[in-house]
C-alpha positions as CSV (number, residue, x, y, z in Angstrom):
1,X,0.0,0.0,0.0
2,X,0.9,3.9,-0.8
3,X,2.5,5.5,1.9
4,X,-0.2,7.7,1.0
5,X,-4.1,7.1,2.0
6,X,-7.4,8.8,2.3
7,X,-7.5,7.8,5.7
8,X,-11.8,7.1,5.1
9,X,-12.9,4.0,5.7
10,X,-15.3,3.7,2.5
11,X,-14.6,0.5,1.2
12,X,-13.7,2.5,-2.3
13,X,-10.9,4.5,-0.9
14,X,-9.4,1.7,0.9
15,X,-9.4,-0.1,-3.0
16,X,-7.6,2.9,-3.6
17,X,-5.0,3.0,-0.8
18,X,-4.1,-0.4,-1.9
19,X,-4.5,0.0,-6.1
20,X,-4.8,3.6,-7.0
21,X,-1.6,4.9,-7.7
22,X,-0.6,5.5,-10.7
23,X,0.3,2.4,-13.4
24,X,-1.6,-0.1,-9.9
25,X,-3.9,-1.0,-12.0
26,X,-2.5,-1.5,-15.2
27,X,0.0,-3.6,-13.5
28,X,-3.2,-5.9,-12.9
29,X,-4.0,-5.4,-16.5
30,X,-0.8,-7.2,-17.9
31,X,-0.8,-9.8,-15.0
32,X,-4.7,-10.5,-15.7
33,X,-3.9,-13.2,-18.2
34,X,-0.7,-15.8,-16.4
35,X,2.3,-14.5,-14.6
36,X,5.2,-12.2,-16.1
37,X,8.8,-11.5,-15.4
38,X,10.1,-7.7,-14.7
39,X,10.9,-7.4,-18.4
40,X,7.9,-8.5,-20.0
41,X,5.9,-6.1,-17.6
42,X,8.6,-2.8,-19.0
43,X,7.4,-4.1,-22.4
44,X,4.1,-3.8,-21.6
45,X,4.2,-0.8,-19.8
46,X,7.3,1.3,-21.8
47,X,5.8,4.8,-20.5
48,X,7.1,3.2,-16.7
49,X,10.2,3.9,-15.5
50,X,12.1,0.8,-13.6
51,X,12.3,3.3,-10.8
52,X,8.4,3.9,-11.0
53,X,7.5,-0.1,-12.2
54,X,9.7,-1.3,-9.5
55,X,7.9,1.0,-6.5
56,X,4.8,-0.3,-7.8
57,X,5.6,-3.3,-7.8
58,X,6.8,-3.4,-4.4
59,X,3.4,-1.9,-3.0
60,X,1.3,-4.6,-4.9
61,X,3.0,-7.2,-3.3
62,X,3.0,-5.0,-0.2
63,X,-1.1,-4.8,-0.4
64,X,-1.6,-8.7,-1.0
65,X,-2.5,-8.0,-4.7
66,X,0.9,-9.7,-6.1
67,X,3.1,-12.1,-5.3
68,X,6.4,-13.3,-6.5
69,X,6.8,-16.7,-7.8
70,X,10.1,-18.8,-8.9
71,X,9.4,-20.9,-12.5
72,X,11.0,-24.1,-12.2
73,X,13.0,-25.5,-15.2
74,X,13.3,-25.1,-18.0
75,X,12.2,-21.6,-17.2
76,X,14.0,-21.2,-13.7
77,X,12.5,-17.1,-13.9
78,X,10.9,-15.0,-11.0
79,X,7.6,-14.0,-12.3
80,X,5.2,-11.8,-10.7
81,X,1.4,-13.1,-10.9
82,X,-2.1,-12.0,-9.2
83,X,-2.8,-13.1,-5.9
84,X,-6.6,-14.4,-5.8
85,X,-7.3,-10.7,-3.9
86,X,-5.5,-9.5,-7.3
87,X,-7.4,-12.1,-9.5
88,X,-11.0,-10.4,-7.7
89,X,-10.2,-7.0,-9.3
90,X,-10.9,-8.4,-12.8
91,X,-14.1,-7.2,-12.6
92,X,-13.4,-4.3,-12.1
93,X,-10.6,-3.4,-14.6
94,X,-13.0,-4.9,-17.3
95,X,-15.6,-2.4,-16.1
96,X,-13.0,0.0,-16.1
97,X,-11.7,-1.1,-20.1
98,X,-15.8,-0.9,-20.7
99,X,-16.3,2.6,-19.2
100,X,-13.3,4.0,-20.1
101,X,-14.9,2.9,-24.2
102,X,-17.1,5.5,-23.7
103,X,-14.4,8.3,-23.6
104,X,-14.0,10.3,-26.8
105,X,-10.4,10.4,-26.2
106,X,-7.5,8.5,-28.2
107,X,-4.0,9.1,-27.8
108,X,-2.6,7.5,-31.4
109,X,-0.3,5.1,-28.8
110,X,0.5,1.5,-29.4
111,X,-1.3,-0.6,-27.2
112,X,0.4,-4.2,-26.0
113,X,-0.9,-7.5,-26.1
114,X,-2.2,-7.7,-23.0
115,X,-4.2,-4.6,-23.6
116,X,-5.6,-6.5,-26.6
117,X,-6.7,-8.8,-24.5
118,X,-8.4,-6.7,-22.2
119,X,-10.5,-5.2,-24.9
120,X,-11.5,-8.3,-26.2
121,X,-13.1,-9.3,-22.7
122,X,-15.0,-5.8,-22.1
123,X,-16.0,-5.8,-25.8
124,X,-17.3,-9.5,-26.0
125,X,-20.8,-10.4,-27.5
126,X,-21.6,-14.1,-28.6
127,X,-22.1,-14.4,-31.8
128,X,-23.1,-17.5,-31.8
129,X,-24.6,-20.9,-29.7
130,X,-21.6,-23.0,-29.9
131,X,-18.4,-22.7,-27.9
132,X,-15.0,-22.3,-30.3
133,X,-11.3,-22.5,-28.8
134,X,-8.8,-19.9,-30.8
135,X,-5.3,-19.1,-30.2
136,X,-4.4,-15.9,-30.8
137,X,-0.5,-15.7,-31.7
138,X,0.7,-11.6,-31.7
139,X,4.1,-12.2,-31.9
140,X,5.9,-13.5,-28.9
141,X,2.7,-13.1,-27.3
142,X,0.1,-16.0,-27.1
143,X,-3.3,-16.3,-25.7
144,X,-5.5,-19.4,-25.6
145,X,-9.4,-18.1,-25.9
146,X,-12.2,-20.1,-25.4
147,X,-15.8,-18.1,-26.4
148,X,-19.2,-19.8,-25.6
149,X,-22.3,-18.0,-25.3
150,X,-22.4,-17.0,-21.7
151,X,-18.5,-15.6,-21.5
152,X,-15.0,-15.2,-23.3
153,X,-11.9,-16.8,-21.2
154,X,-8.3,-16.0,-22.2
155,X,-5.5,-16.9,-20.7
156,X,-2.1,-16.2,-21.5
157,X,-0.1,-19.1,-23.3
158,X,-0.4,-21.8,-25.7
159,X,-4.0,-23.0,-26.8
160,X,-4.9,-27.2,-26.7
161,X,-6.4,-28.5,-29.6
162,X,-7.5,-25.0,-30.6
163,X,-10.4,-24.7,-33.4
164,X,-8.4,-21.8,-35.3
165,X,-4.9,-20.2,-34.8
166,X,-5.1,-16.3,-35.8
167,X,-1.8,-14.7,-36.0
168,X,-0.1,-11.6,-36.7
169,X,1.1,-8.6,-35.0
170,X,-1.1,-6.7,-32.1
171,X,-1.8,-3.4,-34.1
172,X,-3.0,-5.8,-37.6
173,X,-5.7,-7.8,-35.3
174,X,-6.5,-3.9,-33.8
175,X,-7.1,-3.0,-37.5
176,X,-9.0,-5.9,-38.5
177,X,-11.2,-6.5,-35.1
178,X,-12.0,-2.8,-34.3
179,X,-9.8,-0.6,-36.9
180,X,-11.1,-0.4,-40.9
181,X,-9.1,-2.9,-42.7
182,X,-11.2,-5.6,-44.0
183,X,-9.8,-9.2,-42.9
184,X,-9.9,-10.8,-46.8
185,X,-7.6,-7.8,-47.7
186,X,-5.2,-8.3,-44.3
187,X,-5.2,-12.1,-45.1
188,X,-4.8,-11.5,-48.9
189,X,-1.3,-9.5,-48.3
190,X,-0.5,-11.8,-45.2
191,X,-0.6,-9.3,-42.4
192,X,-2.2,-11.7,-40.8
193,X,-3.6,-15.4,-41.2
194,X,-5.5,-17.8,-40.1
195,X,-5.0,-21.2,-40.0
196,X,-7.8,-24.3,-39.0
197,X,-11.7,-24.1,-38.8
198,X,-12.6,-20.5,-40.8
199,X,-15.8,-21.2,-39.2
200,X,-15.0,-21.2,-35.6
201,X,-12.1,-18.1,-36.7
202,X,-15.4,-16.1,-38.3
203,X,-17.0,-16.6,-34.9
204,X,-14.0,-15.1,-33.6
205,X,-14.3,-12.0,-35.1
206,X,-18.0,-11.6,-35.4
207,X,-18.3,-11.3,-31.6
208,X,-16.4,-8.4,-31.2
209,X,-18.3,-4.6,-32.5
210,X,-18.2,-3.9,-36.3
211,X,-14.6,-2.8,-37.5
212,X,-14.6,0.7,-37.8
213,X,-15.8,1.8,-34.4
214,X,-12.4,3.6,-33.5
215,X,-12.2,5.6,-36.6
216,X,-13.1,9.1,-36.8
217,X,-14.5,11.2,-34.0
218,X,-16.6,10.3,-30.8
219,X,-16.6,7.4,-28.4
220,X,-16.7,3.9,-28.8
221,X,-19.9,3.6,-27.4
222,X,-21.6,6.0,-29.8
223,X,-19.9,4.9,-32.6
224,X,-21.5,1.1,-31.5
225,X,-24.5,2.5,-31.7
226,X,-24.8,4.3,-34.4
């Protein structure tokens, strides 16, 4: 916890003691998906200094939220990973993701593939009756995502048996799910591709908002519906 408090006993200002600094919470973001070492969260958060990261670090784990962990071989890493105090705050970062949609502001910045993912869950909408297993390959990056018609799960690492395999990098499946570049054409010119069931991949993409909905002016939320 912050050194700092609001010293009131609300239950949302103690949430706050404990996540509200800044870059708390999207230390949550890129550890909502399976563990990370130090480096993989600096890629994921480049606008952090190791100074700044570090601190934070330190008062996650110091608030129950985190915890360090040792990979045995043929890993043998320290990872950081969400405690199940820091696996309850899901909810709220993905109403957070959801809320924040509504916001006509965009800053033009590259978003990493854990922020992907995030959008993704807030953005969810079944698109169809039966469940489909994808993995989503952005590079070194790799999510296994299961979709049925209740909820979306992803979790960070290799897929079994998935349906479809989508890959490419983060910004082409930003331009093809939510972005105005039509998948045939990103396929077509192998930006990305898609490999396995095309059926279960179409799914995929069908249960996210139309493509386009970050383009132009106005929030994400009126351009949905519109």
């Amino acid at each position: 916890m912050s050194e700092r408090s609001y010293a009131d006993e609300c239950g949302a200002a103690l949430a706050l003691d404990a996540v509200g600094e800044r870059w708390a919470l999207l230390i949550v973001r890129e550890l909502m998906f399976g563990p990370k070492r130090f480096a993989d969260l600096r890629l994921g958060l480049p606008q952090a200094s190791q100074n700044v990261l570090s601190q934070r670090l330190k008062e996650l784990e110091g608030a129950g939220v985190i915890q360090r962990v040792k990979l045995g071989p043929p890993a043998r890493a320290q990872v950081y990973e969400l405690t199940s105090a820091g696996v309850a705050l899901e909810p709220a970062v993905v109403a957070l993701a959801q809320w924040g949609a509504r916001l006509d502001v965009h800053h033009g910045s590259k978003m990493s593939a854990d922020s992907l993912a995030l959008l993704l869950k807030a953005l969810y909408r079944p698109a169809g009756p039966s469940a489909v297993s994808v993995a989503l390959q952005l590079g070194d990056d790799e999510f296994a995502i299961h979709l049925d018609s209740d909820a979306i799960q992803i979790k960070r690492g290799a897929a079994r048996e998935p349906d479809a395999v989508l890959r490419g990098t983060v910004q082409s499946w930003w331009d093809v799910l939510f972005g105005s570049v039509d998948v045939d054409a990103s396929l077509d010119t192998g930006v990305i591709e898609i490999t396995g069931d095309r059926a279960a991949a179409d799914q995929f993409l069908e249960s996210f908002p139309a493509p386009g909905i970050f383009t132009g002016t106005g929030s994400l939320v009126d351009r949905v519906a519109g």
